[in-house]
C-alpha positions as CSV (number, residue, x, y, z in Angstrom):
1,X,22.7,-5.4,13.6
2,X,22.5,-2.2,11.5
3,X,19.4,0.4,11.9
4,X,16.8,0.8,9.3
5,X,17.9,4.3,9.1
6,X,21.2,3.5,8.5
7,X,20.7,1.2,5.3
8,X,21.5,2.8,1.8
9,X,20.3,0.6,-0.9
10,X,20.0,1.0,-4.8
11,X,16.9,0.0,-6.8
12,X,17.9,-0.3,-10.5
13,X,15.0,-1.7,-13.2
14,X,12.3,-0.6,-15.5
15,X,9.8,2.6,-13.5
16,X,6.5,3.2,-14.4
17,X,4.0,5.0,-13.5
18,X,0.7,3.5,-11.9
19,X,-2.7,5.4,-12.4
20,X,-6.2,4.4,-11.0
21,X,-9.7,5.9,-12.2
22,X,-12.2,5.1,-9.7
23,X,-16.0,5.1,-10.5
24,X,-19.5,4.0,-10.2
25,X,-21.4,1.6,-12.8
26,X,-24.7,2.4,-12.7
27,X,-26.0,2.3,-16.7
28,X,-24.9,1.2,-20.2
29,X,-24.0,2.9,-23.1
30,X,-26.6,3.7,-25.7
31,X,-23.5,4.3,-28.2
32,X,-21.7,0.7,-28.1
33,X,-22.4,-2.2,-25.2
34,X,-20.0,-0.9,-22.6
35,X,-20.8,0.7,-19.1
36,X,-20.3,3.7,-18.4
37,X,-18.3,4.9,-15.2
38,X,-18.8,7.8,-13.5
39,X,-15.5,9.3,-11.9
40,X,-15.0,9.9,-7.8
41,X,-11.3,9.6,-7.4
42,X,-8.4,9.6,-9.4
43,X,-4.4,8.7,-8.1
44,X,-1.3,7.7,-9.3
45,X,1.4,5.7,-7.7
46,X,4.6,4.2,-8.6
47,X,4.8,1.0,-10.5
48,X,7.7,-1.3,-11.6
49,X,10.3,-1.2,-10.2
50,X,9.2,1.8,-8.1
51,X,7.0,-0.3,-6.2
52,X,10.2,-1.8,-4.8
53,X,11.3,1.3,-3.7
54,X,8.1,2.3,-2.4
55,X,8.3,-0.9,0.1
56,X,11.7,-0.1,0.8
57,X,11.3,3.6,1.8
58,X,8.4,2.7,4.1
59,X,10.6,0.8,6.3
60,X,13.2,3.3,6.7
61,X,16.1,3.0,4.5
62,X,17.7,5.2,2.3
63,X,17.2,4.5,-1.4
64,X,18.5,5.2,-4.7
65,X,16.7,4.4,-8.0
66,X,18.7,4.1,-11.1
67,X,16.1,4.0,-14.0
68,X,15.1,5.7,-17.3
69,X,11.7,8.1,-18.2
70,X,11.0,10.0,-21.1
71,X,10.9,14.0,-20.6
72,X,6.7,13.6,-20.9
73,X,4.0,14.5,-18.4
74,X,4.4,10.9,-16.9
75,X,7.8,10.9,-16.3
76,X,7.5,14.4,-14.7
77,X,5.1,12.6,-12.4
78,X,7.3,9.8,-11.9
79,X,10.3,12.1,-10.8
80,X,8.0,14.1,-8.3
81,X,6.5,10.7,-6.9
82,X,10.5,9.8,-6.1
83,X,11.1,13.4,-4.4
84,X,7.8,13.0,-2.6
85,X,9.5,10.1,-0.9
86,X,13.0,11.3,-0.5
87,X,14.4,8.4,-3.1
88,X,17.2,10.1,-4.9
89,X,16.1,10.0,-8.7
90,X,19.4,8.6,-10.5
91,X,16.9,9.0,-13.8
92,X,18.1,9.0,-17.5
93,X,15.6,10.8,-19.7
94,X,16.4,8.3,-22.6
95,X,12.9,6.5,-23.5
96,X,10.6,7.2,-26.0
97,X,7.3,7.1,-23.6
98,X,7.3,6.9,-19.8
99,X,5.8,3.5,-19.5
100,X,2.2,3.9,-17.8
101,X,-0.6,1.6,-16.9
102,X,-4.4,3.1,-16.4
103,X,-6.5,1.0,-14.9
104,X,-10.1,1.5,-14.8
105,X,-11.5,0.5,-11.2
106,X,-15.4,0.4,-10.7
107,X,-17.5,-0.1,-7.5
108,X,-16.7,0.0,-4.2
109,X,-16.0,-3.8,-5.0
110,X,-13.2,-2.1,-6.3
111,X,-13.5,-4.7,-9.9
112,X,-10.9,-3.8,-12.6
113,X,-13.0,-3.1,-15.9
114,X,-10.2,-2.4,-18.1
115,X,-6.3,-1.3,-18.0
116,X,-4.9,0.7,-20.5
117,X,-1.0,0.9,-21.1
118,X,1.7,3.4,-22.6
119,X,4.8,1.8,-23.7
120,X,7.5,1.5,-26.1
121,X,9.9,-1.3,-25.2
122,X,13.8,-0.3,-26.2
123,X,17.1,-1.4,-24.7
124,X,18.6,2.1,-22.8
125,X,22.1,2.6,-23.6
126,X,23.8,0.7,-20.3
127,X,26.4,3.6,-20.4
128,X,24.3,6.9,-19.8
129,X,22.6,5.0,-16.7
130,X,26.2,4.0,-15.4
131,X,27.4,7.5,-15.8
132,X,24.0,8.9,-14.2
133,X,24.9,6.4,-11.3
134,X,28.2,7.3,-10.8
135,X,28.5,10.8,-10.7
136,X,26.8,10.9,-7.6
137,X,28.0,7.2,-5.9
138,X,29.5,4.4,-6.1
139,X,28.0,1.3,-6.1
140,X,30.2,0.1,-3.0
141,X,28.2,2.5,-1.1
142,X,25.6,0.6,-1.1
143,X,24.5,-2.0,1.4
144,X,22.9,-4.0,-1.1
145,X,21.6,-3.5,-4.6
146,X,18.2,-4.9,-5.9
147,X,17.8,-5.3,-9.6
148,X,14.5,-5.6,-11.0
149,X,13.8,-6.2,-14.1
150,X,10.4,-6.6,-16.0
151,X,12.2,-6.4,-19.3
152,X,11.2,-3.0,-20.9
153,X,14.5,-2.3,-21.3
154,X,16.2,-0.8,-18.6
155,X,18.0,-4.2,-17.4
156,X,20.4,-5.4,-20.4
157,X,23.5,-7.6,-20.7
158,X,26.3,-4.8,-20.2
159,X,24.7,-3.7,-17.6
160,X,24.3,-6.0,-15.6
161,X,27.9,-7.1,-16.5
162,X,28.7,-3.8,-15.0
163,X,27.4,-4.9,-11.7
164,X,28.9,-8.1,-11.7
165,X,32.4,-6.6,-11.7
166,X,31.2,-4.5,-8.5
167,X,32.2,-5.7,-4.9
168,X,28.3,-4.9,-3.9
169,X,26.0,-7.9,-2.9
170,X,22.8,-7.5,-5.4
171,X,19.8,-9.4,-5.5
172,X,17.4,-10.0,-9.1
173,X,13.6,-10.4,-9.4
174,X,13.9,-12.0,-13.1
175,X,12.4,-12.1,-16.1
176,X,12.7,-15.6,-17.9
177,X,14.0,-13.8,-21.0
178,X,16.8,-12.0,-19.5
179,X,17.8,-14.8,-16.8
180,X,20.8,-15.9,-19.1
181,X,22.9,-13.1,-18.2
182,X,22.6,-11.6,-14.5
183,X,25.5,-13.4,-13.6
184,X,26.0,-14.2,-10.2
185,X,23.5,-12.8,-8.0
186,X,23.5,-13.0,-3.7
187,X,20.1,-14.2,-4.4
188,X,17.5,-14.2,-7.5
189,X,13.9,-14.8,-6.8
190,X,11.5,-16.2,-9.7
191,X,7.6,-16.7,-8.7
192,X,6.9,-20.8,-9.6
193,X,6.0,-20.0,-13.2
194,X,9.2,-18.1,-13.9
195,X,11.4,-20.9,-12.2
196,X,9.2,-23.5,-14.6
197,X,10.2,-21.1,-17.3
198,X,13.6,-20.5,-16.8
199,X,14.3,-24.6,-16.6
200,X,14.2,-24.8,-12.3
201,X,16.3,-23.2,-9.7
202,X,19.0,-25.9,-10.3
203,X,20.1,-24.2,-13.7
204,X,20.1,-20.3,-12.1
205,X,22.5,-22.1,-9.8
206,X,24.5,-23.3,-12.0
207,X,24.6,-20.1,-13.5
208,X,25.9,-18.4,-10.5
209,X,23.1,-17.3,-8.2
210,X,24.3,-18.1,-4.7
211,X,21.0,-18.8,-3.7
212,X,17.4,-19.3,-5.6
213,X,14.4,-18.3,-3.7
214,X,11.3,-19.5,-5.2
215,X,8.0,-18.1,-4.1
216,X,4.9,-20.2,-4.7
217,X,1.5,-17.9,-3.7
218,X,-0.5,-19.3,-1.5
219,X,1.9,-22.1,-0.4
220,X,4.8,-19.8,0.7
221,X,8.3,-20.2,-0.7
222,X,11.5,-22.5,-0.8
223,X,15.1,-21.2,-0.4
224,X,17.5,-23.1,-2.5
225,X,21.6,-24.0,-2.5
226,X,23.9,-25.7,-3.9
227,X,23.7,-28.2,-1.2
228,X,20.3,-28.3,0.2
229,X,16.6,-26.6,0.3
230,X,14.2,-24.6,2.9
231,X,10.4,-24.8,2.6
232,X,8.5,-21.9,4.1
233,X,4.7,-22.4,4.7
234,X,2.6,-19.1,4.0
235,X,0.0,-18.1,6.2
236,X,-3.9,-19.0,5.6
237,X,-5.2,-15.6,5.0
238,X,-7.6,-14.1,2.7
239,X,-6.0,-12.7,-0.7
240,X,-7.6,-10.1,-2.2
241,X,-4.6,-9.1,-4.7
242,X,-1.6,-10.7,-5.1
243,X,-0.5,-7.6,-7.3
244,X,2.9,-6.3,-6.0
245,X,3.7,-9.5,-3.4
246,X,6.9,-10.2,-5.5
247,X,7.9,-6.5,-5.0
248,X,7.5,-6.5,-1.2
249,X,9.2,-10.1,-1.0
250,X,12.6,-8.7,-3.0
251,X,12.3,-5.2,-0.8
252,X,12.0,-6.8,2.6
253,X,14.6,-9.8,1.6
254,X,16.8,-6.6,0.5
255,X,16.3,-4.6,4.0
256,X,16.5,-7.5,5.8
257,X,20.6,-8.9,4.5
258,X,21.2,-5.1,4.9
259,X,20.6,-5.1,8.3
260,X,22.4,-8.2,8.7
261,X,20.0,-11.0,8.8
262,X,20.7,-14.3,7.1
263,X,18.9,-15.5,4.1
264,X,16.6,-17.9,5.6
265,X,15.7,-15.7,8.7
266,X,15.3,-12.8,6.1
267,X,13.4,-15.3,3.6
268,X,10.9,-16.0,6.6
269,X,10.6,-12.4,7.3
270,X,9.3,-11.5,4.0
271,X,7.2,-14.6,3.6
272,X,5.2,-13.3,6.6
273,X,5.4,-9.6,5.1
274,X,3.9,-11.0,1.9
275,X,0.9,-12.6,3.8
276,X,0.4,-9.3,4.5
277,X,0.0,-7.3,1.4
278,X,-1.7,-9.7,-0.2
279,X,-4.9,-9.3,2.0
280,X,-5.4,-6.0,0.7
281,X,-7.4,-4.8,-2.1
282,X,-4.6,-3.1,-3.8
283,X,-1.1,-3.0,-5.1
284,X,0.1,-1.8,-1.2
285,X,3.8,-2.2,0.9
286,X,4.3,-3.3,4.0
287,X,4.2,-0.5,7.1
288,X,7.0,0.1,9.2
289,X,5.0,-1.0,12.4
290,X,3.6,-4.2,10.7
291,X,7.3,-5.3,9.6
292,X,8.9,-4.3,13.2
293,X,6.2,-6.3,14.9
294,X,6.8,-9.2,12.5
295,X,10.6,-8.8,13.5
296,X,10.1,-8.9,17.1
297,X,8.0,-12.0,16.7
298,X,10.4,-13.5,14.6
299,X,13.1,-12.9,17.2
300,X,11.0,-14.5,20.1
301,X,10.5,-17.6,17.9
302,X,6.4,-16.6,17.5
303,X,6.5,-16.6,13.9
């Protein structure tokens, strides 16, 4: 079974960049109705589909992450956020705005007032992000390649036409609008309301996906076939934010057929990985020592 170390996988889809203001509510505004927050921290992480890669790198694997920023003060953070974690940044500077969400977080509760975004939604020419791809690699140099779309533009037809013509397994986390032409996927993985939006897993197999895995929050996930089906139960745990879960199931499901892993096995891997992140108060990813315990439990049949 191959190393984490050894795994090379590409990340293509829409990047943003994530920022948090963090504050106390203590009084009210006497210019409008509103509180007021005083500010103790700010940050800014990753988002999109750099939250996929941020999962992935964690565990080990080498990743690259074909996207598109604009050449703004966001997208310069975005590129430095990549570097920060050794991703290599296969980035075209195309896009009007680097797509950005501020949230406003208040209290040590850590309560979301208010979230602010910074967007204009454009198809990217399919060609500049295949050239930016291939003059450094070819996509059979990847172990597997994870597509992840949340439809700002980044993912279109010819692209992903481009991919199908590759030898390369890759893997989709959809959007309902755009499930018409992925093609044929290894696997695509729609939360319940996407599958119930797209028409059910039957039709994205008929389409071509070799397999459909569903996931269904609290009540864990079914793998789907042509042929037959797989429940898998989630854990009971406490959820605090369910923000991000759908990233960490498509990076561990990605790092798991990399290193050789079967669907199912890899699709109970990640379920257990998901019941993780979810208990914490954040968008977070999975550490390296939780998902290595949660393999060698896996492998003595504890989990």
């Amino acid at each position: 079974m191959k190393s984490l170390e050894d795994i090379n996988i590409l990340v293509v889809g829409d990047i943003m960049l994530d920022k948090y203001v963090m504050g106390e509510v203590e009084r009210i505004s006497p210019e409008a109705p509103v509180p007021i927050v005083h500010v103790y921290d700010e940050y800014c992480t990753l988002g999109g589909c750099g939250n996929v890669v941020r999962n992935i790198r964690e565990l080990g694997p080498k990743v690259a992450c074909l996207s598109s920023i604009s050449n703004d003060y966001n997208g310069q953070k975005v590129l430095e956020k990549l570097l920060e974690l050794n991703v290599a940044p296969l980035l075209v500077g195309n896009c009007e705005k680097t797509i950005t969400k501020e949230r406003i977080i208040a209290s040590e509760r850590k309560i979301q007032m208010i979230r602010v975004d910074r967007e204009v939604v454009s198809d990217i020419d399919h060609t500049e992000l295949i050239n930016a791809l291939e003059t450094d690699y070819s996509p059979d140099e990847f172990d597997i390649i994870v597509i992840s779309d949340y439809a700002k533009g980044v993912i279109t037809e010819k692209l992903m036409q481009y991919f199908n013509t590759k030898s390369t397994r890759f893997i989709v986390d959809p959007k309902p609008k755009n499930s018409h032409f992925y093609g044929k996927p290894y696997i695509i993985t729609p939360n319940e309301k996407e599958c119930f939006e797209i028409g059910s897993h039957t039709k994205l197999l008929s389409n071509g996906a070799e397999y459909v895995l569903e996931t269904k929050g609290k009540r864990g996930m079914t793998l789907y076939d042509n042929t037959e089906h797989w429940d898998i139960i989630a854990d009971e745990v406490e959820v605090y934010n369910v923000s991000g879960a759908g990233d960490t199931v498509i990076a561990v499901m990605a790092t798991c057929l990399s290193m050789g892993w079967n669907p199912l096995d890899s699709a109970y891997i990640a379920n257990r990985c998901a019941s993780y992140v979810v208990t914490k108060s954040d968008t977070s990813v999975i550490p390296k020592d939780k998902f290595t315990e949660i393999l060698k439990n896996y492998k003595k049949g504890i989990i």
